[in-house]
N, C-alpha and C positions, 0 to 999 in steps of 0.2 A: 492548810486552807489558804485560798488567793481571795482577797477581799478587794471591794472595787464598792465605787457609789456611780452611781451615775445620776443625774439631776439629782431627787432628795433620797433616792432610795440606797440601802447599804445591798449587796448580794455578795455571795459566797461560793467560792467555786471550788470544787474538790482539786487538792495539788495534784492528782493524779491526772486531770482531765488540764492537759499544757496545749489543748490546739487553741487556745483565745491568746495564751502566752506567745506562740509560737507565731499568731496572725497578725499581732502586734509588731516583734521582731521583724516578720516581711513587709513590711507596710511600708511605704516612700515617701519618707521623712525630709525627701528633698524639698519638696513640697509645700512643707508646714512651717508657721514660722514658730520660731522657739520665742519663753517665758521669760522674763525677770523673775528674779527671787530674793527673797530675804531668807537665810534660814538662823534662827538664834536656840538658844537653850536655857532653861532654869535647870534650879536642881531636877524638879517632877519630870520636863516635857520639852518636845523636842518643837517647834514652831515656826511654821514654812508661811510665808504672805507672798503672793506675787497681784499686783495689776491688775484686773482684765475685765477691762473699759469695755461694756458693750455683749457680753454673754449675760445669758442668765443658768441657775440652778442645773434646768433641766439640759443646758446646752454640755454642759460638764461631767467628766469623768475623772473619778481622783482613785489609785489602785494602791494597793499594796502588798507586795510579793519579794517576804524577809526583811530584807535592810534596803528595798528598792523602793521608792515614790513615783507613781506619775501621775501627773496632771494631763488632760487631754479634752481638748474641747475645737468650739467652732465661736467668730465674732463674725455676726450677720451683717454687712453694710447695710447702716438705714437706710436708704436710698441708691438706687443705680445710679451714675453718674457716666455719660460718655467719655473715654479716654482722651479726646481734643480736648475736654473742659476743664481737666485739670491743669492747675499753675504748679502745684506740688503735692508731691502723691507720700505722704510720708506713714501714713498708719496700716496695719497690718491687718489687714480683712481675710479672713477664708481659717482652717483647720492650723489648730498650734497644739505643742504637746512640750513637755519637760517631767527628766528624770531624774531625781537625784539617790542619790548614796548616803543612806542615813549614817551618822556614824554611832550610835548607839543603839544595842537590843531595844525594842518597844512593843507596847502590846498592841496585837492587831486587832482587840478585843472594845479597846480605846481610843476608837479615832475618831474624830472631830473635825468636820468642815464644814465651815459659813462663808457665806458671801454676800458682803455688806457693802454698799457705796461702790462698787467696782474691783473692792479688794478680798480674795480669795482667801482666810487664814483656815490652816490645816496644823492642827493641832495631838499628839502623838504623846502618848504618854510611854515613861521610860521604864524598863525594866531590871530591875539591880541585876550585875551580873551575881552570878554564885562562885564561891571559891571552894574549889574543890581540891582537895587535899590525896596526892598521889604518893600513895610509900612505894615502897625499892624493894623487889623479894632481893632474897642472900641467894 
């Protein structure tokens, strides 16, 4: 199953249905500007914060598909502003996404994202691996 939130809602998409995956993949990332991140770990849980001054809930998309993360959303300029009026143009207005590469199994059953004050935490909780023990036929 491919799990995604989009604003506050969690949904659930069958692994066998890949054209969302697939429409993701084509999409023109040239376009978007990419996230900061934090990503740390306790022993439990895996814990991603990034930024993002100026979204809210419903603007956001957080996925996850195995060991892959993405964040995807939009920051609305409050205000139009004509391009002569700016003295410096340094914040990043329009469509941003980032993906990372979890490094540890986690349950997709157990995910967590809030956003609070402008900062995104996406919290993952971990999965023990199993040891699986292989004998040798003669």
């Amino acid at each position: 199953m491919l799990q995604f939130f989009s604003g506050r809602e969690r949904h659930m998409i069958a692994a066998e249905d890949t054209s969302a995956i697939s429409e993701w993949m084509e999409k023109d990332v040239a376009s978007e500007g990419q996230l900061s991140v934090d990503v740390y770990h306790t022993d439990k849980k895996i814990v991603i914060q990034s930024t993002i001054a100026g979204a809210k809930p419903e603007d956001l998309k957080v996925s996850l598909h195995h060991d892959l993360l993405t964040i995807q959303g939009t920051r609305s300029q409050p205000q139009a502003v004509a391009e002569d009026n700016y003295l410096y143009r340094e914040c990043y207005w329009g469509p941003f996404s980032r993906s990372i590469i979890l490094p540890s199994e986690v349950d997709s059953r157990k995910v967590e994202a809030k956003l609070e004050n402008g900062v995104l935490t996406v919290s993952l909780y971990k999965i023990k691996p199993e040891n699986i023990k292989i004998d040798f036929k003669d």
